[in-house]
Every structure is written in structure tokens, then in C-alpha cells.
C-alpha positions as CSV (number, residue, x, y, z in Angstrom):
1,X,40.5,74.1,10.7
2,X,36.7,74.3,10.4
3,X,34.1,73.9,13.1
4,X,31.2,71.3,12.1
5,X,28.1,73.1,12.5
6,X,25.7,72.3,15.4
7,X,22.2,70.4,14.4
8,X,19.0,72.5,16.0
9,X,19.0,69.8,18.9
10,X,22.7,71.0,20.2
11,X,21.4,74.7,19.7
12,X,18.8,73.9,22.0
13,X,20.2,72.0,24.4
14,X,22.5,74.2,25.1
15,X,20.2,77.2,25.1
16,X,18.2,75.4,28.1
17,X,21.2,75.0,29.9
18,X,22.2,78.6,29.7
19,X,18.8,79.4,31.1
20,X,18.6,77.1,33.4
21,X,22.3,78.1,35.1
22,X,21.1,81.7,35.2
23,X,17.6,80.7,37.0
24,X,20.1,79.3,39.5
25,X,21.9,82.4,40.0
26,X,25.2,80.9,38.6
27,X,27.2,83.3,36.3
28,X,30.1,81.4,35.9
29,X,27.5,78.3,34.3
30,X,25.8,80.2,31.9
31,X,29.7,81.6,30.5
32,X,30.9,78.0,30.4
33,X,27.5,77.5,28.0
34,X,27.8,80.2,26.2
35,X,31.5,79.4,25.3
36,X,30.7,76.0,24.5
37,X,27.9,77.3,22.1
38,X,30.4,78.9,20.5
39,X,33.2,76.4,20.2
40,X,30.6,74.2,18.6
41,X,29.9,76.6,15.7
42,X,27.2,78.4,17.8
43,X,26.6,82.4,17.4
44,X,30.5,82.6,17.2
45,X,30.7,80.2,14.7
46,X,31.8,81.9,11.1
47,X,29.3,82.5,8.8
48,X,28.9,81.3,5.3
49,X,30.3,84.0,2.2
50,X,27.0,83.6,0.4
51,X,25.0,84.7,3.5
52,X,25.1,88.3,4.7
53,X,25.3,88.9,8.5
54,X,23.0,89.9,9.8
55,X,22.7,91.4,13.9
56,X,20.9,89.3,16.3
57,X,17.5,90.4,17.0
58,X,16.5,91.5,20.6
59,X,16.3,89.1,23.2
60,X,17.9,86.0,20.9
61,X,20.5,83.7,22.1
62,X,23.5,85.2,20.8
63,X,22.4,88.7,23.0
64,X,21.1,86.3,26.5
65,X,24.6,84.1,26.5
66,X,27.0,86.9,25.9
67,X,29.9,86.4,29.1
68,X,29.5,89.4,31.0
69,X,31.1,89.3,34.7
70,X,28.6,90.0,37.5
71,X,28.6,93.7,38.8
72,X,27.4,93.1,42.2
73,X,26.2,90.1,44.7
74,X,25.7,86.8,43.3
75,X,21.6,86.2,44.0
76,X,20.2,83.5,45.6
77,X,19.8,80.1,43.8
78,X,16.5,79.3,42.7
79,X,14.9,77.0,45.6
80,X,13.8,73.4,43.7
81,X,10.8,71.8,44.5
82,X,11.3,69.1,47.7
83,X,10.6,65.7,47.8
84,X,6.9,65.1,49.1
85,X,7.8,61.6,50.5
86,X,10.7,62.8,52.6
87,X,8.6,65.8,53.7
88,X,5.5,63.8,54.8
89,X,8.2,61.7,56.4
90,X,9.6,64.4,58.4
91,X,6.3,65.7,59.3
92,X,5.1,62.6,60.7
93,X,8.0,61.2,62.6
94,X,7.7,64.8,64.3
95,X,4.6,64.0,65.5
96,X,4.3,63.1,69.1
97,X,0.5,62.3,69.4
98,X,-2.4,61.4,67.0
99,X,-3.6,65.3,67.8
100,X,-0.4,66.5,66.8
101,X,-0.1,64.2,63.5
102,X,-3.7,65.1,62.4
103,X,-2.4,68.8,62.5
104,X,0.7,67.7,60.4
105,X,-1.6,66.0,57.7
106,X,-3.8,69.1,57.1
107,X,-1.1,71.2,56.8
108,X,0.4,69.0,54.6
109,X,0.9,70.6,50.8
110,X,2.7,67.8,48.8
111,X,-0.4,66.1,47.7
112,X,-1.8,67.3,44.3
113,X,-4.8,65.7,45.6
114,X,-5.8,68.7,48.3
115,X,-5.9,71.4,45.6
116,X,-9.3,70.1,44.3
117,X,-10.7,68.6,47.9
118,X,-12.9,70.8,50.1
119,X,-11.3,68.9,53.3
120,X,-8.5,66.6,54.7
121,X,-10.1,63.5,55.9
122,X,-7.8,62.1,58.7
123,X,-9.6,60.0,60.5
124,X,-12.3,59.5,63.3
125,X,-13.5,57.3,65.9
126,X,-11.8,56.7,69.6
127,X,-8.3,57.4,69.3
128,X,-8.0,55.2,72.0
129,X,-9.6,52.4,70.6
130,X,-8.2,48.4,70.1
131,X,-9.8,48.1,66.5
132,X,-8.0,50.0,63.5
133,X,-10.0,50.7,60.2
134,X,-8.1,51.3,57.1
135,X,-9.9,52.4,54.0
136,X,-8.8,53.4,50.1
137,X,-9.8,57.3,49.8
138,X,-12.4,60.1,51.1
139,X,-15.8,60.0,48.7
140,X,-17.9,63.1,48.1
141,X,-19.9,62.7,51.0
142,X,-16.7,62.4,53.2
143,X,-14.8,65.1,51.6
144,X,-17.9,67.4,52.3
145,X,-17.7,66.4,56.3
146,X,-14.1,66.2,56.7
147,X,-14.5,62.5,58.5
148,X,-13.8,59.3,56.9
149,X,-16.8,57.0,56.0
150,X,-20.2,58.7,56.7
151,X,-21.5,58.4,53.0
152,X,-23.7,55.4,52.2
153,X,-21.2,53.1,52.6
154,X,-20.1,54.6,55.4
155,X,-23.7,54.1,57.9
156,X,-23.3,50.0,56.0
157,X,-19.7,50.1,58.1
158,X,-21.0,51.3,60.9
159,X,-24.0,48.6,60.9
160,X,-21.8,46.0,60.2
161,X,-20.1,46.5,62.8
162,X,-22.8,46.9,65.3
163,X,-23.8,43.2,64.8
164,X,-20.8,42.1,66.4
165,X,-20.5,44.9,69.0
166,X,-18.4,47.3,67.8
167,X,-18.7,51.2,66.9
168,X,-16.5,53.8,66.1
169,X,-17.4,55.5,69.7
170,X,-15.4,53.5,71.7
171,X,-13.8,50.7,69.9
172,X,-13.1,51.4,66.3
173,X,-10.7,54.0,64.9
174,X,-11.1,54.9,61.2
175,X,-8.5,55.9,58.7
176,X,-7.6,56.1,54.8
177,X,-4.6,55.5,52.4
178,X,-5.2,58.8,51.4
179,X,-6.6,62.0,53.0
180,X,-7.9,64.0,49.9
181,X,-11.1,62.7,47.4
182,X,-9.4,61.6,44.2
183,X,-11.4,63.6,41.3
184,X,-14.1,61.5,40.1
185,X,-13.7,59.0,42.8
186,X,-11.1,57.1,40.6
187,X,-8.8,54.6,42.5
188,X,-5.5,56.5,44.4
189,X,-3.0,56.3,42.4
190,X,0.6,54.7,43.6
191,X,2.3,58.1,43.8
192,X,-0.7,59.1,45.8
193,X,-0.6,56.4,48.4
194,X,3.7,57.0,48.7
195,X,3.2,60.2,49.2
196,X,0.9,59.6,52.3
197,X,2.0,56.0,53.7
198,X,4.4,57.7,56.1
199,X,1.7,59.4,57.9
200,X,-0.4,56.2,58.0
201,X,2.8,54.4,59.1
202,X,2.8,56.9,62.1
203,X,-0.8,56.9,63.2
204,X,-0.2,52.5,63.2
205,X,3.1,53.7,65.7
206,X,1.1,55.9,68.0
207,X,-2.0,53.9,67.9
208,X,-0.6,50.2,68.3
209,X,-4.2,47.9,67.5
210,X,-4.7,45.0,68.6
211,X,-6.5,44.4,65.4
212,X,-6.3,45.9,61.6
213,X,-9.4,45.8,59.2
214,X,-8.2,46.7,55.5
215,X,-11.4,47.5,53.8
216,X,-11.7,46.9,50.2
217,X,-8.9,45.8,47.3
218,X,-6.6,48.7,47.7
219,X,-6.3,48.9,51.3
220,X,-5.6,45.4,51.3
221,X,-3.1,45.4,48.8
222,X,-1.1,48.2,50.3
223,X,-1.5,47.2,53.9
224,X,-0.2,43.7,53.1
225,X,1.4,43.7,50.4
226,X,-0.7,40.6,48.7
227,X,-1.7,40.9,45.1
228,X,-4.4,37.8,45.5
229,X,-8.0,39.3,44.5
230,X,-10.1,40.4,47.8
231,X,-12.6,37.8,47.4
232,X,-9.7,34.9,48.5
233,X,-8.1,37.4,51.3
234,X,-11.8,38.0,52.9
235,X,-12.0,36.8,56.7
236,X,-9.0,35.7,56.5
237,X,-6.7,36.1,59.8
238,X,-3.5,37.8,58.1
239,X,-0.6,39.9,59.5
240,X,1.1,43.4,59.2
241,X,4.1,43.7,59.8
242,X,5.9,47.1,60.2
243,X,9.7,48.2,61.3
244,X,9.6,48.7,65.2
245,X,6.4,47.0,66.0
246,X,5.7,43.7,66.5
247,X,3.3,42.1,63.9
248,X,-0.6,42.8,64.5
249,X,-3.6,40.8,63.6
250,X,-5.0,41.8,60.1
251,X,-8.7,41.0,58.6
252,X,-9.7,42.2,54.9
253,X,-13.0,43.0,54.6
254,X,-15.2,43.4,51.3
255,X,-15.9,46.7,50.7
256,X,-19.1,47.9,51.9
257,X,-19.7,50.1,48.5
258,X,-19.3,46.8,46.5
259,X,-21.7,45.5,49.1
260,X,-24.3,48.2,48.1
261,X,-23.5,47.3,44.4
262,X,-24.1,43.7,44.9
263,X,-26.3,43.2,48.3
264,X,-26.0,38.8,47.3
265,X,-22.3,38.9,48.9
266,X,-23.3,40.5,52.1
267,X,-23.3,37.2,53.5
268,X,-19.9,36.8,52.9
269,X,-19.6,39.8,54.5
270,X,-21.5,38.0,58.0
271,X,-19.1,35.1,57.9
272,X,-15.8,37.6,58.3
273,X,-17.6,39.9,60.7
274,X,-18.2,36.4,62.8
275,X,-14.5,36.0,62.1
276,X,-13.6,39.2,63.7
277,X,-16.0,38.7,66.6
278,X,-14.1,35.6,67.4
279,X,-10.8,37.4,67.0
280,X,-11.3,40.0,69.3
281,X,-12.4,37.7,72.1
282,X,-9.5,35.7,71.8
283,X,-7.4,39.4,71.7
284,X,-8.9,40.6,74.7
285,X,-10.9,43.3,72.9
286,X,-14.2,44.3,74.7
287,X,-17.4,44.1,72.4
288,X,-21.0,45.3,73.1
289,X,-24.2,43.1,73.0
290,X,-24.2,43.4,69.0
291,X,-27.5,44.4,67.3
């Protein structure tokens, strides 16, 4: 009975699995492999009367898959990489205080993201404030300082707020989707904003607003799951809605870098700030005198 030769694909395939038994420390794997290699015509397989023999060369397949019994202690597998999500997950739900879970997300290494960045941007503001800010992503400016929203667009945040009375020193906490500068500036990408939604999740847990602000397209989307463009969810009064918390007051405002870009919408911008105002005094949220 003859064996039908193996196609370069089977050779291969089962070459990687070889390797990839031994990388896990698994003897017994890599003889299975190398059996079936050879019951499937592999370097057992008999070799053609018009071609001479020849002995494998060092270090080739036939010499790496050879059954040998192990001589000593099995080692220890090889550890896979973890899953980011669950470990961001973990991290967070472990965190007992918005001290504790700022600690977790800069030690935090299952964002490709922090590899390039020169700081985790958390957040800032009063952690005991009624108002909750959350943006897209740290810029260069932000990335430099380590707090979110102290570029240009940043000080156009902070005066937007102060018309209606409100300031990140006593009444405003800021956040991101994200915590590291995406290269370029370039939007976060969905893996990007997984990875790091448990954390966010946990600071909306231990901070419990009275009041949400999304600021800009992403934000929006993510927060509220709405795919309508920014520009019809402005000023509006929304909701979020998260597992074990009851549903909290949401606003999307234009971003204030688009503002920059196009200075004609800013008074769009005034109408939803007076929509806010109006929202926290119906919420009970103190306000100063404005500007």
C-alpha cells in the first residue's frame, strides 16, 4: 500500500505544530506530530528509486521531530499572552476609591497605546464633584502634563464652562475614553476604547454624577450607544444607563477643538451650555455667578 505524498502546506502545518507543542513544554505533542508527519509520507515516507538519499541537514525537520522520551522534569508551559479586557476588568472592579483606580490605570500594561505616550491621562478635577466630563483621548499637550484637557481646547472647556458657573475646582470632574495619546492624534480605535471601558465604567460606579457631559462624536457614541451625527444629539437631555446604577442625566456637547476649527458654531455651543445650566438647577447642582 502506498502513502500519498504530503503537499508543502501539510509539511508545514505540521512542522508549526511540532514547534508549537515543544514551546509548550509538551513532549508527548510534539511525538504525536512527528508520527503523523510520518504516516502522511513525511521524513519517514519512502523515497523515490530515481532519487538518492540523502541525510537530513542540521537543524531540519526530520532531526527537530525525531520521538525521543524526556530524560528529566517536564518544563513549564510557555505562559500565553492574557486577555487585556478581562485584566482591566479585574483591575478595576478591585478598585475601592478613585485614588486607588487611578493607580490601577497607570499601572495598567494592556494598552498598546502607553508604549509611545509620555503619560497616563486619568483624569482631573474635584473627585467629589456632581458634573462628570467625558472626552475621546489625551492630545499632545495633555500627554505632556499628564491631565486631561489643558491644551487649547482644553482653556475653551474650561471657559465654557465658566459662563454658566462651573469649573473643574469644585464642580466638574474630567475624564477620557482612553488614557494614552493615540499617535498622530488619530481617532481611538474600537479595540482601544474595549480595552479601557471597564476602568471608565468604574470611575461612573465610584463617582455616581448627577450629570454626564460626552464631549465630541466619539464620546458620545460610546457613552450612549447612538450612531446619529453629534450635530442632532447637541443639548440634548439624553440618558446612560449602566448595570447597577440607576440611569443619569446625559448632555453631548460639540467638541471644543471643532469649535476652534469653526468659531461660527460656538453659538450652538451657548444654547447647550444654557441647557445644562437649566439642568443642574433642576438637579440640585450648585453653580457659581458664571462669567
Amino acid at each position: 500500500m502506498t502513502h500519498p505524498q504530503p503537499d508543502q502546506a501539510q509539511i508545514l502545518a505540521a512542522r508549526a505544530l511540532a514547534e508549537f507543542w515543544a514551546d509548550m513544554g509538551l513532549e508527548e505533542g510534539r511525538v504525536l506530530s512527528a508520527r503523523l508527519l510520518a504516516r502522511r509520507g513525511g521524513s519517514a515516507a519512502r523515497t523515490p528509486a530515481h532519487t538518492p538519499e540523502r541525510a537530513p541537514a542540521s537543524g531540519t525537520l526530520a532531526q527537530r521531530s525525531t520521538p525521543t522520551m524526556p530524560s528529566g522534569p517536564r518544563p513549564e508551559p510557555r505562559k500565553l499572552g492574557g486577555n487585556p479586557i478581562a485584566e482591566a476588568r479585574r483591575l478595576a472592579g478591585a478598585a475601592a476609591s478613585l485614588t486607588e483606580l487611578r493607580a490601577a490605570v497607570e499601572a495598567f500594561n494592556g494598552c498598546d497605546l502607553k508604549k509611545a505616550s509620555k503619560n497616563t491621562v486619568v483624569c482631573d478635577g474635584a473627585f467629589d464633584a456632581p458634573v462628570m466630563i467625558v472626552g475621546e483621548a489625551p492630545g499632545g499637550e495633555e500627554d505632556a502634563q499628564g491631565l486631561p484637557f489643558v491644551g487649547r481646547a482644553g482653556k475653551l472647556l474650561d471657559r465654557m464652562l465658566g459662563t454658566i458657573g462651573l469649573s473643574r475646582e469644585d464642580s466638574v470632574y474630567i475624564t477620557n475614553l482612553i488614557y494614552w495619546r493615540p499617535p498622530g492624534n488619530r481617532d481611538p480605535s474600537p479595540a482601544e476604547m474595549q480595552i479601557c471601558a471597564p476602568f471608565l465604567m468604574r470611575q461612573i460606579e465610584l463617582k455616581k454624577p448627577k450629570l454626564l457631559l460626552t464631549v465630541g462624536k466619539f464620546a458620545t457614541h460610546a457613552m450612549l450607544g447612538r450612531a446619529d451625527g453629534i450635530m442632532r444629539l447637541r443639548g440634548r437631555k439624553l440618558s446612560y444607563a449602566q448595570d447597577g446604577m440607576a440611569a443619569v442625566p446625559c448632555v453631548p456637547l460639540l467638541h471644543p477643538a471643532y469649535l476652534l476649527r469653526n468659531p461660527a458654531d460656538k453659538a450652538k455651543a451657548w444654547d447647550d451650555l444654557r441647557v445644562i445650566a437649566k439642568l443642574c438647577d433642576e438637579l440640585g447642582i450648585r453653580r457659581g455667578p458664571g462669567l
